[in-house]
C-alpha positions as CSV (number, residue, x, y, z in Angstrom):
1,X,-23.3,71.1,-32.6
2,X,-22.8,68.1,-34.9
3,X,-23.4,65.7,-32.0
4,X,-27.2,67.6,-31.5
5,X,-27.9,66.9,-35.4
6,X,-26.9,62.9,-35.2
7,X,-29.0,62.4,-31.5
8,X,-32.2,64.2,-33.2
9,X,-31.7,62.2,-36.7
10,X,-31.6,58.9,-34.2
11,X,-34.9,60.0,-33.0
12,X,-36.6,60.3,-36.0
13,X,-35.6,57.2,-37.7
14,X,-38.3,55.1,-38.4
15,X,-38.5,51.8,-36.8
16,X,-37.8,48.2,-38.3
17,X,-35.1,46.4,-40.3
18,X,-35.7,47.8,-43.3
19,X,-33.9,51.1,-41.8
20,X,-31.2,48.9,-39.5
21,X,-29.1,50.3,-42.2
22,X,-29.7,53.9,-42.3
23,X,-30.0,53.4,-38.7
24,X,-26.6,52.0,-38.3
25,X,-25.0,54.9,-40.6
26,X,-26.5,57.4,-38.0
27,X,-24.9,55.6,-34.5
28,X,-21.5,54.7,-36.9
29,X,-21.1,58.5,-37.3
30,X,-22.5,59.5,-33.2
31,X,-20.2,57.1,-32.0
32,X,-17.1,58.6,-33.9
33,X,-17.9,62.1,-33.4
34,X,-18.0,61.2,-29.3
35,X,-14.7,59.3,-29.7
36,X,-13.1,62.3,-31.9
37,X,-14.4,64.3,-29.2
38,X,-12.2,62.3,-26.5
39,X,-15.4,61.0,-25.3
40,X,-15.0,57.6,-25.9
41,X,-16.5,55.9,-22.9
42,X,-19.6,57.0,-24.4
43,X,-18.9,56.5,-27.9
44,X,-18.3,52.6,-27.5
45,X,-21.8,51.9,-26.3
46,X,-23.5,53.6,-29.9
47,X,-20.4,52.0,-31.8
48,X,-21.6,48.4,-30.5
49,X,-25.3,49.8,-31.3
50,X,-24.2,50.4,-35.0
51,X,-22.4,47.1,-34.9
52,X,-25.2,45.7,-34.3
53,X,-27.6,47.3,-36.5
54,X,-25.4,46.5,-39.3
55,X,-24.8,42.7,-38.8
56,X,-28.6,42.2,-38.1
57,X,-29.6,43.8,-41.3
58,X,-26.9,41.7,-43.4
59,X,-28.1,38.1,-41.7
60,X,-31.7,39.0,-42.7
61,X,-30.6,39.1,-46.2
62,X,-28.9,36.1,-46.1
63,X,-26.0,37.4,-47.9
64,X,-23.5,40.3,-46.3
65,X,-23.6,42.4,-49.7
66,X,-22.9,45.3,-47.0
67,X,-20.2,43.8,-45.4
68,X,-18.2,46.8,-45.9
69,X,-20.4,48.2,-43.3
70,X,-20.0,45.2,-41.0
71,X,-16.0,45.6,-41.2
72,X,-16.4,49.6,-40.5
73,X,-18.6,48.9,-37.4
74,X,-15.9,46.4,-36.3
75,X,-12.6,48.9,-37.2
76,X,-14.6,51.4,-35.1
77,X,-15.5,49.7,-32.3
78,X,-11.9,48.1,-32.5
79,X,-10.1,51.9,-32.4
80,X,-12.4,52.9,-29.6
81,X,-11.1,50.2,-27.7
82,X,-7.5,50.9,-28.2
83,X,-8.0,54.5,-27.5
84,X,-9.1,53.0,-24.1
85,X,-5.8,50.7,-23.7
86,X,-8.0,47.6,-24.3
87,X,-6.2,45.7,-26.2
88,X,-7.8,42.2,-26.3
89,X,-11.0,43.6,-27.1
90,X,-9.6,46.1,-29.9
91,X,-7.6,43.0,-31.5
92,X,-11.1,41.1,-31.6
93,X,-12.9,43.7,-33.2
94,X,-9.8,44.3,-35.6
95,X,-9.5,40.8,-36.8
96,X,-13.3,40.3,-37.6
């Protein structure tokens, strides 16, 4: 039921930058509960989302004051991988 809450909160969000990180907190936690699920195949594609969300709103500050955020995107997307037996890319993502 969890999984219902998170697509319907990714609907609402308002649009624009301003939200990427709000936004980004919403696909971060989407993408986990798929890959806690065992539904990881469709968990990487919202993790990448996040991922990106994330890093956009930290270069339009200039500064990566949330880079904790960043490096949780990464760690993410980097377990999804290695829950797939993809190794290179789970190392890339784990090293960022």
């Amino acid at each position: 039921e969890a999984e219902k809450y998170f697509v319907t909160a990714t609907k609402l969000l308002p649009q624009g930058l301003q939200h990427a990180k709000n936004a980004g907190g919403l696909y971060l936690g989407l993408g986990l509960l798929r890959d806690r699920l065992g539904r990881t195949r469709e968990a990487l594609p919202v993790l990448y989302q996040s991922l990106d969300m994330y890093e956009n709103a930290c270069h339009a500050t200039g500064t990566f004051v949330e880079s904790s955020l960043v490096a949780k995107a990464h760690m993410s997307v980097g377990h999804a991988h290695e829950h797939l037996g993809e190794y290179v890319d789970a190392e890339k993502h784990m090293r960022s």
